[in-house]
NUKEGU-60456 format. One line per 8 residues: their letters; for each residue x, y, z of C-alpha. Coordinates in steps of 0.2 Angstrom, whole numbers, padded with zeros to 4 digits. Layout:
# NUKEGU-60456
A	X/Y/Z; ...
# end
This chain:
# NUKEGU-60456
XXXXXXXX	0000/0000/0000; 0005/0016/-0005; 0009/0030/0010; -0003/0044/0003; -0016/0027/0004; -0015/0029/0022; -0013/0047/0026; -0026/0053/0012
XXXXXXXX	-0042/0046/0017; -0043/0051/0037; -0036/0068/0031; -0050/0071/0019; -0062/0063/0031; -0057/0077/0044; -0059/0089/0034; -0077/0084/0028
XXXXXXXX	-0080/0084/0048; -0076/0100/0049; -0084/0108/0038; -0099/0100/0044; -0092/0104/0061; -0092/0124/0057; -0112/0122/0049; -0119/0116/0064
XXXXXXXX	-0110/0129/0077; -0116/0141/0065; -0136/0133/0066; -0132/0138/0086; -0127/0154/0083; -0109/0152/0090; -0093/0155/0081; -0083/0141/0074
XXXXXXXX	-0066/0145/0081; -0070/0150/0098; -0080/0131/0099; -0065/0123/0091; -0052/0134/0104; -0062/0128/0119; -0062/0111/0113; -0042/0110/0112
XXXXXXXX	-0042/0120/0129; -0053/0106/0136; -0043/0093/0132; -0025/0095/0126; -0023/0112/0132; -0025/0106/0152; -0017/0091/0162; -0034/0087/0168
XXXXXXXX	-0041/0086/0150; -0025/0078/0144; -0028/0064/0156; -0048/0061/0152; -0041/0061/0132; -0027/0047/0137; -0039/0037/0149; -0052/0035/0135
XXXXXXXX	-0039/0033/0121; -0031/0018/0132; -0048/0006/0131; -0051/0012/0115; -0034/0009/0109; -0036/-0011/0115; -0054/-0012/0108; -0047/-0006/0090
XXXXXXXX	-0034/-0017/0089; -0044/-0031/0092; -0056/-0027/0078; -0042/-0021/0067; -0033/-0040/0068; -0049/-0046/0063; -0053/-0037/0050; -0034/-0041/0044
XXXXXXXX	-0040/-0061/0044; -0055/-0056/0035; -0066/-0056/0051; -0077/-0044/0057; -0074/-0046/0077; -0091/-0035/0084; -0091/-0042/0100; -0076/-0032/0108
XXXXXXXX	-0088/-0025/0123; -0092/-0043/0128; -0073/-0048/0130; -0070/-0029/0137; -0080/-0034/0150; -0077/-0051/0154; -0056/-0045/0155; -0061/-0032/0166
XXXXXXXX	-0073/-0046/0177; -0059/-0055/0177; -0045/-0044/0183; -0058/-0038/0196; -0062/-0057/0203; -0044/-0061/0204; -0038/-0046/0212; -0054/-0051/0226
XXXXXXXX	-0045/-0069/0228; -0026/-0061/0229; -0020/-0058/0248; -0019/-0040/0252; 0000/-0043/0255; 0004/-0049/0237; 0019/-0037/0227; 0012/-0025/0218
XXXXXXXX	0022/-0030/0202; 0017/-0050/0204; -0004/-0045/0207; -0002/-0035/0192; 0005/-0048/0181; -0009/-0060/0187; -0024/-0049/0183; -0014/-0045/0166
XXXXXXXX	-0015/-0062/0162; -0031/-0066/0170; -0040/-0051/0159; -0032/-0059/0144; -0039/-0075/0148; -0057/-0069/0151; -0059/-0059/0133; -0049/-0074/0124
XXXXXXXX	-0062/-0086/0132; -0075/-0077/0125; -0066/-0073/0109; -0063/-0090/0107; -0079/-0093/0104; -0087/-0087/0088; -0065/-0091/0081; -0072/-0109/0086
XXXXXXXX	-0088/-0111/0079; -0083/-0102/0062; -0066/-0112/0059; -0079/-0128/0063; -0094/-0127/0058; -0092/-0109/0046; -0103/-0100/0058; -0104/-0081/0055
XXXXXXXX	-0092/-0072/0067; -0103/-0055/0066; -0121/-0064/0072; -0109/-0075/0085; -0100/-0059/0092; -0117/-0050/0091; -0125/-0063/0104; -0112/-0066/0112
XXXXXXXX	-0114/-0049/0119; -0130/-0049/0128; -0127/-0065/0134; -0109/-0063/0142; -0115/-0045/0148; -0131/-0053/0156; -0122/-0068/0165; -0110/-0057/0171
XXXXXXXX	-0123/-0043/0176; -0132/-0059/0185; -0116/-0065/0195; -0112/-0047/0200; -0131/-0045/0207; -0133/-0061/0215; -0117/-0065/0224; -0100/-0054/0225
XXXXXXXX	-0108/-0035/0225; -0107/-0023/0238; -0124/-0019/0244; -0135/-0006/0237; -0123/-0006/0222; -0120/-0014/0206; -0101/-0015/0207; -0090/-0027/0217
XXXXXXXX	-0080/-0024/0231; -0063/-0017/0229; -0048/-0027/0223; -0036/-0032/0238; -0022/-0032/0226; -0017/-0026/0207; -0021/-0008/0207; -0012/0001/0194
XXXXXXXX	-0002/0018/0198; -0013/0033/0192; -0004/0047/0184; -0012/0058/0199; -0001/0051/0211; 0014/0055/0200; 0012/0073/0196; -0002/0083/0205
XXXXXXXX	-0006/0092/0188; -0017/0077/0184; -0026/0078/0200; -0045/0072/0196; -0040/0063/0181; -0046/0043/0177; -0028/0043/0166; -0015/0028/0173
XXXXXXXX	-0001/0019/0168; -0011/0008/0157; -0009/0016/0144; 0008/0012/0142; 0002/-0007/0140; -0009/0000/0128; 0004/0006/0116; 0015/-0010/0120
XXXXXXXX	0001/-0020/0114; -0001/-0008/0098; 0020/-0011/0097; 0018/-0030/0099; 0003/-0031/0087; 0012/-0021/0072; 0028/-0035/0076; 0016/-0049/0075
XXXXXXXX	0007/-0043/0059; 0022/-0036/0049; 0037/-0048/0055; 0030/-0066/0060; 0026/-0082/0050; 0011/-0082/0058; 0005/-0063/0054; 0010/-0067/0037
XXXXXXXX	-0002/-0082/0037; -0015/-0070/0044; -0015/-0055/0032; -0013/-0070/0018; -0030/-0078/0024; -0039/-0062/0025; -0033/-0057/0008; -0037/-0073/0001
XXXXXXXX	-0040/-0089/0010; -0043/-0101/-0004; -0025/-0096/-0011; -0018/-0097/0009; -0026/-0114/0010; -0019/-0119/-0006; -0002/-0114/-0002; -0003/-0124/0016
XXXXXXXX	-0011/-0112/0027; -0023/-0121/0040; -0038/-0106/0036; -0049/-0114/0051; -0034/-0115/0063; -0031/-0097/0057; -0047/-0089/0060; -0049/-0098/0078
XXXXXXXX	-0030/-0092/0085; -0037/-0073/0077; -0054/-0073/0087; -0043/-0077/0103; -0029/-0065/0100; -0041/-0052/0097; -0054/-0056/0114; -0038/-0055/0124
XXXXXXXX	-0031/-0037/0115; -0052/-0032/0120; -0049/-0039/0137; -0033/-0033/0142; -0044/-0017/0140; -0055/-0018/0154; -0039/-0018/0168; -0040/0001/0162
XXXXXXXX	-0058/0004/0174; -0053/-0010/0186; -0037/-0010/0189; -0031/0008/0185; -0047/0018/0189; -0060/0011/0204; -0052/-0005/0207; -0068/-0014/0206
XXXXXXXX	-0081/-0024/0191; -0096/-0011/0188; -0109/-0014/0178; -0109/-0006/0162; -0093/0000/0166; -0088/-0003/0146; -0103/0003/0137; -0098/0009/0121
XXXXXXXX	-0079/0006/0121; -0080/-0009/0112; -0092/-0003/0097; -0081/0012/0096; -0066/0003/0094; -0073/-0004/0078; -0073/0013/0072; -0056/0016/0080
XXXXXXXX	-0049/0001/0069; -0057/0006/0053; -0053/0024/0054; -0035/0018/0059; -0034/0008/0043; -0033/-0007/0053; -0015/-0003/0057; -0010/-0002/0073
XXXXXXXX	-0004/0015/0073; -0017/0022/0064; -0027/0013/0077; -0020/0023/0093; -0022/0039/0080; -0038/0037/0082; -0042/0031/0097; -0034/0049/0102
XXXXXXXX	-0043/0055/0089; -0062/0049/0096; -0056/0050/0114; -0051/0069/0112; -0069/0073/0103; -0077/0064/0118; -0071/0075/0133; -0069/0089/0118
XXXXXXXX	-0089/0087/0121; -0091/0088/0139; -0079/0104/0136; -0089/0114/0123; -0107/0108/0132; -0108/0128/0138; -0109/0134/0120; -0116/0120/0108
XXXXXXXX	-0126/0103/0115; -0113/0089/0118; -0122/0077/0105; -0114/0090/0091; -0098/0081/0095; -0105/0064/0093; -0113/0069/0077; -0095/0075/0073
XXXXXXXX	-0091/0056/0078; -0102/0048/0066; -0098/0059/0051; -0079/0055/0053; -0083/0037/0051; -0094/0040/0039; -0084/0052/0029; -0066/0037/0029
XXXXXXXX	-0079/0023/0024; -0083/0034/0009; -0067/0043/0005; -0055/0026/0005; -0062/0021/-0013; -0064/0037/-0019; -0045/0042/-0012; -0039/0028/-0021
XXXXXXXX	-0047/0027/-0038; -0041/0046/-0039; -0024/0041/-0036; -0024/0026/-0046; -0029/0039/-0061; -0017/0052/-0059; -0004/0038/-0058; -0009/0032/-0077
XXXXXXXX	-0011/0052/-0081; 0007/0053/-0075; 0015/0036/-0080; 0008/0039/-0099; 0010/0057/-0101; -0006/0059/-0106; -0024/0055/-0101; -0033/0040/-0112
XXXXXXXX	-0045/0047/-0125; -0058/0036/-0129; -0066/0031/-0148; -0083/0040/-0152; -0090/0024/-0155; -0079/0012/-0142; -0083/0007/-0125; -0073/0014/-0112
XXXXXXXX	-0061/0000/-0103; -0065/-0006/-0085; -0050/-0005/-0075; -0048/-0021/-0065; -0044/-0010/-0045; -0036/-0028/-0039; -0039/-0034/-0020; -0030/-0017/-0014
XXXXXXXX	-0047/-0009/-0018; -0057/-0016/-0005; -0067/-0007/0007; -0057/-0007/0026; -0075/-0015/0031; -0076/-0027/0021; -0059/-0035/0020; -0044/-0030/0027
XX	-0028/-0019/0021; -0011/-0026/0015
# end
């Protein structure tokens, strides 16, 4: 893939957001520019902002890069906020169990592991019934949902919540450092030290994806499983080992609320990240910087919202959300067939005329034409 392939689309898609952006906070009768100013002052223009931006970039950063390996299979993972939230019950029933005198460093590690384990289990799932029996992952993941987010609602109203609450109690070991207790400038701000796990995990993604046998095998079935199979590819075994890395990527996610924020399960604690990340992934390209990007990207309009609420109605900002998605889905093939022709304008010198009575010659765009939603990116 080309570089301007990459950088092209999300820019124009910005752009179309903007304008859009300016109509609507002229329909309120407020100025562009003092909306947008507030908005940077709200969020990367303060340390308390700053650290409600990086807080909600580190779940979404997890949640895209689970979709995002996916999608690079040629799976469309939807059920990121079930494995969110069975990572993040998880870490929080582990961190119950662990003595209150375990090292820091060793009950981390556990809940890590434990919160990997939990969204693997329920990725695993929907991999599992589509490398055996060819189930659709997007109706699995879909179910899967409401009924991994009911049984755990169920177990946390019926046996380990704190009274008059829907939460659990507090972890007695596992908690992860928030940036608060490190500089006081963040004082009031959910921000922690996830968020450095978050971009090891992007780090770690991009090495397994672009310099593994086994990432190679991935990106090969999601281009073309047929011709992977053919050349000795297990597709099945492929698909199944993808839905598990990505339900673990989704539920290392949830220690961002429970292990870094209130130390506790919650109900509904993850509403949202995990369908956002889909849109994280996609805008991102699917790459996992381009995922983080825009995981800042999404988080920083989402506090840029509760900042600008005193001139223009928060659900501007969302509105703002959905036209960005909207606006990459559209421009990617648009992007591309106008740089595929002014690189046939350019190569020949000229553009092709076509005979009065001839009929014009469909251009074959090859597999680095499809859509980032319906097959993935090489």
């Amino acid at each position: 893939m080309h570089l301007e392939e990459s950088i092209l689309p999300p820019l124009v898609a910005l752009v179309i957001a903007a304008v859009v952006g300016d109509i609507l906070i002229l329909i309120f009768g407020q100025a562009p520019g003092e909306v947008y100013r507030l908005l940077l002052e709200g969020t990367w223009g303060n340390a308390y902002g700053f650290g409600q931006v990086i807080y909600k970039a580190t779940t979404l950063t997890f949640t895209g890069l689970a979709v995002a390996v996916g999608i690079r299979a040629g799976l469309f993972n939807i059920g990121a906020e079930s494995q969110l939230a069975s990572g993040g019950f998880l870490a929080a029933v582990i961190g119950l169990a662990l003595p209150a005198g375990t090292p820091g460093v060793i009950a981390v590690i556990v809940c890590l592991l434990a919160a990997a384990a939990g969204g693997g289990a329920v990725g695993a799932i929907p991999g599992v019934l589509k490398a055996r029996f060819g189930a659709s992952e997007v109706i699995v993941t879909i179910m899967l949902n409401f009924v991994v987010l009911a049984l755990l609602n169920y177990v946390v109203a019926a046996h380990i919540h704190v009274p008059e609450t829907l939460h659990t109690p507090e972890m007695h070991a596992g908690s992860m450092p928030r940036l608060a207790d490190m500089s006081p400038t963040f004082a009031g701000s959910a921000a922690n030290t996830t968020f450095l796990f978050a971009l090891a995990a992007a780090v770690l993604v991009w090495w397994y994806l672009f310099r593994t046998r086994a990432g190679f095998e991935l990106r090969a079935v999601g281009l073309q499983p047929d011709a992977a199979e053919y050349g000795g590819v297990r597709v099945g075994g492929v698909w199944a080992k993808t839905m598990i890395v990505g339900g673990a990527l989704a539920g290392l996610g949830g220690v961002n609320y429970v292990l870094g924020y209130k130390h506790y399960y919650e109900e509904g604690f993850a509403a949202g990240s995990g369908f956002m990340g889909i849109a994280a992934a996609l805008v991102g390209r699917n790459h996992p910087v381009g995922v983080v990007i825009a995981a800042l990207l999404f988080a920083t309009l989402s506090q840029g919202g509760l900042a600008v609420n005193a001139l223009v109605p928060k659900q501007m900002v969302d509105v703002l959300t959905a036209v960005v998605i909207i606006a990459v889905a559209t421009a990617v093939p648009e992007v591309r067939r106008a740089l595929a022709a002014s690189r046939r304008g350019f190569g020949t010198g000229r553009t092709e005329q076509t005979a009065p009575n001839e009929q014009p010659t469909v251009v074959n765009p090859g597999p680095s034409s499809r859509s980032p939603v319906t097959g993935p990116q090489a």
